[in-house]
N, C-alpha and C positions, 0 to 999 in steps of 0.2 A: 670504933663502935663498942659501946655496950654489951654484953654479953646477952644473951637470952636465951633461956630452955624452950625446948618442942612444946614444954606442955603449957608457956606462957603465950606462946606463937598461934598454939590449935585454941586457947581459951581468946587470945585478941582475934581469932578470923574466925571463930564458930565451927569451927572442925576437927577433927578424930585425930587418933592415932594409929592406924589398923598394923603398924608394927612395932609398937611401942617405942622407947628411947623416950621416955617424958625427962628424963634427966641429961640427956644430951644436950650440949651448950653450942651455939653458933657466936662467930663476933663476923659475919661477914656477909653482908646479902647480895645475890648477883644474881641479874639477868641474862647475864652475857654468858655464855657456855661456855666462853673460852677465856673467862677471868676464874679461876676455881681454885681454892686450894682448900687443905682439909679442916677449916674453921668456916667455910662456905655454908648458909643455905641459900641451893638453887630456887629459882623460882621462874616458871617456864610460862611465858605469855604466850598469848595466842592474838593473831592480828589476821586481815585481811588477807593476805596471800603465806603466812606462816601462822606454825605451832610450835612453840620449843619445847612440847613433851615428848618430840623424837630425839633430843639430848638428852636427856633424863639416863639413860644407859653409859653412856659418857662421861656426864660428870661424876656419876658414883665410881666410876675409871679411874675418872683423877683425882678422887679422894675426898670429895665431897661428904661434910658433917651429915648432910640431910635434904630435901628438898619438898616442893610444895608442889601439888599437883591437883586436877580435879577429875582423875579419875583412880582406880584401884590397879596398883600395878606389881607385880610381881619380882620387882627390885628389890635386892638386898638390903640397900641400906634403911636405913629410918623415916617417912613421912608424913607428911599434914594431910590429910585428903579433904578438901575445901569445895565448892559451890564454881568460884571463878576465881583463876587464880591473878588476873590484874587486880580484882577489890581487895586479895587477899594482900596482895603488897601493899596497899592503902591503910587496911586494917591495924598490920602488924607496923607501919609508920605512924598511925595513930597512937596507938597503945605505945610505941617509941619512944615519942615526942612525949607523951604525958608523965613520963620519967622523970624530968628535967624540970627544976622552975629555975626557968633563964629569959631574959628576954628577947620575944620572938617580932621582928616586923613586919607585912606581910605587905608586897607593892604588886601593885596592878595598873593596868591604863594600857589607853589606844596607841599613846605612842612615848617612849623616853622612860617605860620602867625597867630596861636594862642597865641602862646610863645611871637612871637612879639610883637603882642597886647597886653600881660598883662606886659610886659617891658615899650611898650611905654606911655601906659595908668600908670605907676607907675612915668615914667617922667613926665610926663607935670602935674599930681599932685601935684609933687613938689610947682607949681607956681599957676595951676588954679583949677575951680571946674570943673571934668571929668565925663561925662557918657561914657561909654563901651560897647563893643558886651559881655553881658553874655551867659557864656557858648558855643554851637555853634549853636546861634541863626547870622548864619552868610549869610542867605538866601534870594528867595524875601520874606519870612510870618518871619524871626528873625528880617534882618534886618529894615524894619517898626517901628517894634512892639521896636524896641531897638531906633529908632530916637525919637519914642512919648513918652520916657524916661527924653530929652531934654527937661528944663523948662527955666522959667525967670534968673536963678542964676545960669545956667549951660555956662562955657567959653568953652571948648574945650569936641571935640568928638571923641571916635576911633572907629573905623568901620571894623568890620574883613569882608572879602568880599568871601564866597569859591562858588563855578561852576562846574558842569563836561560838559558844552556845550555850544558853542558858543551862544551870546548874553545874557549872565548870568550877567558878569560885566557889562556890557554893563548900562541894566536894574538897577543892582545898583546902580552905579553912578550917574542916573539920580535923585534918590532919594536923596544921599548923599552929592548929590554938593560937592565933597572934596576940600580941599584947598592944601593940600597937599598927592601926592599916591606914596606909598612903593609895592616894589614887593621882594618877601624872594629870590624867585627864581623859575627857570623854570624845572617841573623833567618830571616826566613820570607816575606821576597821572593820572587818569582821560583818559589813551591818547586811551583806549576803545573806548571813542565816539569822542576826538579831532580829530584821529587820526596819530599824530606826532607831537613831540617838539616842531616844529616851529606851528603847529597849537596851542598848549599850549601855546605860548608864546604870536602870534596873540590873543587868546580869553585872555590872561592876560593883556596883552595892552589897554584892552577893559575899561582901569581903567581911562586911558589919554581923553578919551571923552568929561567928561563932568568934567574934571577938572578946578577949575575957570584962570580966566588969571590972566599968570604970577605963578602959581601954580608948586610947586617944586616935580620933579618926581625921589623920592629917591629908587637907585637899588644897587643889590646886586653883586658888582663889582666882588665878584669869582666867579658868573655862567655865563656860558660861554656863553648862549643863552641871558640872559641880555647884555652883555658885546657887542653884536653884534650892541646893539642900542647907543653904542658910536659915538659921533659926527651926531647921524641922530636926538637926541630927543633935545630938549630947556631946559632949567632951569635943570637941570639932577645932582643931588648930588649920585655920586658912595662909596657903603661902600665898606670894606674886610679890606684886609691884607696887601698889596701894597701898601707902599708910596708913588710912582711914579704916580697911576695911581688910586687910590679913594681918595677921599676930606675927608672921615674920615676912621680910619684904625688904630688898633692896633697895640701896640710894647713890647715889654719886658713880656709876660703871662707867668704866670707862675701858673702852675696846684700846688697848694697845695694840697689839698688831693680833695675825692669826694666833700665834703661839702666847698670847697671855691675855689677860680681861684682870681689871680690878674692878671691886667694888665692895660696899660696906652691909653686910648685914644686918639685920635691925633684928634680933630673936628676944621676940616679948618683952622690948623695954632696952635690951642690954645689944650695943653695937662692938662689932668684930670688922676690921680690916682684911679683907680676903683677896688671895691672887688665882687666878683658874690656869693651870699652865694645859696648854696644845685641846683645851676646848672652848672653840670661839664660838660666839652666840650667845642673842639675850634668853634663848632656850636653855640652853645650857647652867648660866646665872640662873635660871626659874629652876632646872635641876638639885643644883647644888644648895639651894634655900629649901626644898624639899627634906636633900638630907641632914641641912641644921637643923629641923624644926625636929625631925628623929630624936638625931643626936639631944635635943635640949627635951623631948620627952623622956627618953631616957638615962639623964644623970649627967651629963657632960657639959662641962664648962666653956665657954666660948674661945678661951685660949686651946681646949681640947679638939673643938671644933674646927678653929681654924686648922690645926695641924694636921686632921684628918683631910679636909678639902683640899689643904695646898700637895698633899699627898699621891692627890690619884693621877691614875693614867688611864687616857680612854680605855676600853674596850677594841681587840681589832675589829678592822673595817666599818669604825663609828667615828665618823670624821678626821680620822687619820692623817695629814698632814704629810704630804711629801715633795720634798722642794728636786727638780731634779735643774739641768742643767737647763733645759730651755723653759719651763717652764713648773706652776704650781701644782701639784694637783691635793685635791680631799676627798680620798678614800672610804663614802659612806656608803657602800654596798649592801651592808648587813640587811638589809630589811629598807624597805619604803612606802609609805601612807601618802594622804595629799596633806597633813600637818606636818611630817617630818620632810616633803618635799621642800616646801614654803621656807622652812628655817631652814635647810639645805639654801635657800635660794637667796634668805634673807643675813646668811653669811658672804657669802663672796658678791653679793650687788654692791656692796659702798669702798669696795678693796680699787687699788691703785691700780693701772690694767684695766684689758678686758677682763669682764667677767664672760666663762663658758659654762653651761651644764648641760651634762652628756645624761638626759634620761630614758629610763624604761618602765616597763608597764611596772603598776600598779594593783597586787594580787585581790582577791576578796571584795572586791567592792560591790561586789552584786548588779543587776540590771540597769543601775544610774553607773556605773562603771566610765563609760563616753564623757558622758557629764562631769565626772570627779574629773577625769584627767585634761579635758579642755579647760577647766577650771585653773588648774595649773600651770597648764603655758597661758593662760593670761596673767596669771600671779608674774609670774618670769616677767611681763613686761611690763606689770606695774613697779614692780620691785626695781626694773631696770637693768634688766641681764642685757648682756652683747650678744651673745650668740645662744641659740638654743640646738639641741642636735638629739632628735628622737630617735630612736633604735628597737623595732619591734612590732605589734602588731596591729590592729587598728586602732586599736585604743591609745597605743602613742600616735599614731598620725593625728588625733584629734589634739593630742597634748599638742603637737606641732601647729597645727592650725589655728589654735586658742593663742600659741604665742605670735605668730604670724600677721593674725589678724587684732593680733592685741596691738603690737606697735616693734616687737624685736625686730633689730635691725638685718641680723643674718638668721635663716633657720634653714635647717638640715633636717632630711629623716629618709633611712635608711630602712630597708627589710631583717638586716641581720648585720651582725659583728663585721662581717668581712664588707660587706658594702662599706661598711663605716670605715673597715681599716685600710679601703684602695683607696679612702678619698680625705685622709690622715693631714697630709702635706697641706691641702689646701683649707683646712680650716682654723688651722692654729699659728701662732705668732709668738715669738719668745717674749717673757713676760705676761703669757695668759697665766690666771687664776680656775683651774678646771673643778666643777664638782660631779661624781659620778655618782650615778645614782640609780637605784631601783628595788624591785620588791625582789627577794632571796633566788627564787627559783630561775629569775633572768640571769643569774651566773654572773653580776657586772663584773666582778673581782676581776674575770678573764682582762677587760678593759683597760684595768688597770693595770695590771702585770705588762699589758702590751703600750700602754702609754707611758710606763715608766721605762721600757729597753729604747721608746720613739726620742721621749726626751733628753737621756743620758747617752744618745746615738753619737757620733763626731756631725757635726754640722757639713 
């Protein structure tokens, strides 16, 4: 990080100095009380069941340059006295970020802007030096904390953006200045507190703001609620499938097995031979033409491009791949929607084997919640899944019902992990292809850890 004085800190957040030090320098911002050393400033948020301005004693302890507070405190060392001190870490990442002209891109969408991200951040490596959204620090307190990452020797930035409520992106972007903003697509995340699509797509929009001018707004030509913004937005690069109707777009894929996909990319005219290693999916392909259309907004050559895609490695527990002794399994735990279930569904439906998928509920969906997830075990059995196996609350019993009454051949559903795990034996067959799956807070990981000691077990 960047160096910055107190009194650049109290002019970007609109606040004092009631103990002077305008010439004290920080290179280190932290939240965490317990990451501190004496180039630190502290910055003490306040949440729902905590305050970190009872650390504030502490870290001046451990040596702390300085810190940020929103009230007058009677600590030795030097402080910002501010209004609120989470805007104030927004602020001071604002003013950060404006430091710098490097190129910033800024991804958002209902489902696949992680994946995105480490696609796109594997291109533009190719050519320059990359900071990244680690993890899912894609928030107002990640995203900050991920721009004061950016230093002197830093060219290009990717910026994952996520929200469940209007004025979210909004608020990013003001931080991010992007140069250039991708949207994955528009689903039905979040739409609990949007309340509908088009609200989704409005708060996703929220990306075009503060985009700088003349700034390329890269969308995802097969969703349909993007596709809407055809001929209304400026500068607009469309990906997919369509040669008629996106600037970049896939031809000839061919799924070689789980662990590879080729296909040719078409970016504005000029085609590139591309190989996807251990992420299968025509989802995935729509990913990775995403982060071409970046990469060729930004300067890079199709030879650079390729080398960045053939590059990456998923993300953990985003389709994951792990072969054990009796059988397959795909490790998509991370998160789950009813579109990331679908492509979940629409990988292992045409694989050799049965096809299994172990799911669980589906967070945020608000009041059509029932709805979304019986929608989904009927996908299961148009897709042509073998077994279906629900785990959790009513809302999976319905996903089990939708697949039941769809036409799956076996379906299962379970109250909890261990009903599932006493009844282990009798649902699987060596040579199953398994996918696991569900929204974060259902813990499926656990599932996995247990199906992989089941499969690797002596027969």
């Amino acid at each position: 990080m960047k160096k910055l004085t107190l009194r650049e800190i109290a002019e970007a957040t609109g606040g004092t100095l009631p103990k002077g030090g305008e010439d004290v320098t920080v290179s280190e911002i932290s939240t965490d009380s317990r990451k501190i050393n004496n180039n630190t400033l502290f910055v003490p948020l306040i949440g729902e069941r905590f305050d970190a301005h009872k650390f504030i004693d502490d870290v001046v302890k451990k040596g702390a340059a300085a810190f940020v507070s929103d009230r007058k405190t009677e600590t030795g060392a030097p402080y910002v006295l501010v209004k609120d001190t989470t805007k104030a870490l927004g602020d001071i990442a604002a003013y950060y970020r404006s430091l710098f002209d490097i190129s910033v891109v800024g991804i958002t969408g209902s489902t696949g802007k992680t994946t995105t991200k480490e696609l796109t951040a594997a291109v533009l490596s190719a050519k320059y030096k990359v900071v990244k959204t680690e993890g899912n620090f894609n928030n107002h307190i990640g995203l900050p904390l991920t721009v004061f990452n950016i230093d002197e020797t830093t060219e290009a930035a990717v910026l994952e953006m996520g929200m469940n409520h209007f004025g979210e992106i909004s608020y990013l972007g003001k931080i991010a200045k992007p140069n250039a903003a991708l949207i994955t697509n528009v689903g039905v995340s979040h739409i609990e507190y949007l309340g509908s699509r088009e609200g989704i797509l409005k708060a996703k929009c929220e990306i075009f703001e503060s985009l700088k001018p003349g700034g390329e707004k890269i969308l995802n030509g097969e969703c349909d609620m993007l596709s809407t913004l055809r001929g209304k937005e400026e500068n607009t690069c469309f990906y997919g499938f369509d040669a008629e109707t996106c600037d970049v777009y896939a031809e000839d894929i061919e799924y070689v097995s789980l662990s590879e996909t080729r296909f040719t990319a078409v970016i504005k005219g000029e085609r590139v031979k591309l190989t996807l290693k251990n992420a299968p999916g025509r989802h995935m392909v729509l990913n990775a033409l995403g982060a071409a259309a970046v990469g060729h907004c930004f300067g890079l050559s199709p030879d650079e491009i390729k080398k960045g895609i053939e590059a990456f490695k998923p993300g953990d527990k985003r389709l994951n791949i792990i072969d054990t002794a009796r059988y397959t399994l795909i490790n998509d735990t991370y998160n789950a929607n009813p579109q990331s279930v679908k492509a979940g569904l629409d990988v292992i439906a045409p694989l050799e084997g049965r096809s299994v998928a172990i799911l669980g509920e589906m967070f945020e969906l608000g009041e059509d919640s029932p709805k979304y997830h019986r929608e989904v075990g009927e996908y299961a059995a148009k897709a042509g899944i073998d077994i279906v196996v629900g785990i959790g609350n009513e809302n999976v019993m319905q996903l089990t019902l939708g697949a039941s009454f769809g036409g799956v051949k076996k379906v299962f559903y379970y109250e909890n992990k261990e009903d599932f795990y006493n009844n282990i034996k009798k649902i699987f067959k060596p040579g199953d292809t398994v996918l696991i799956k569900a929204s974060r807070g259902a813990k499926f990981e656990e599932i996995t850890e247990k199906l992989v000691k089941k499969g690797n077990a002596p027969f």
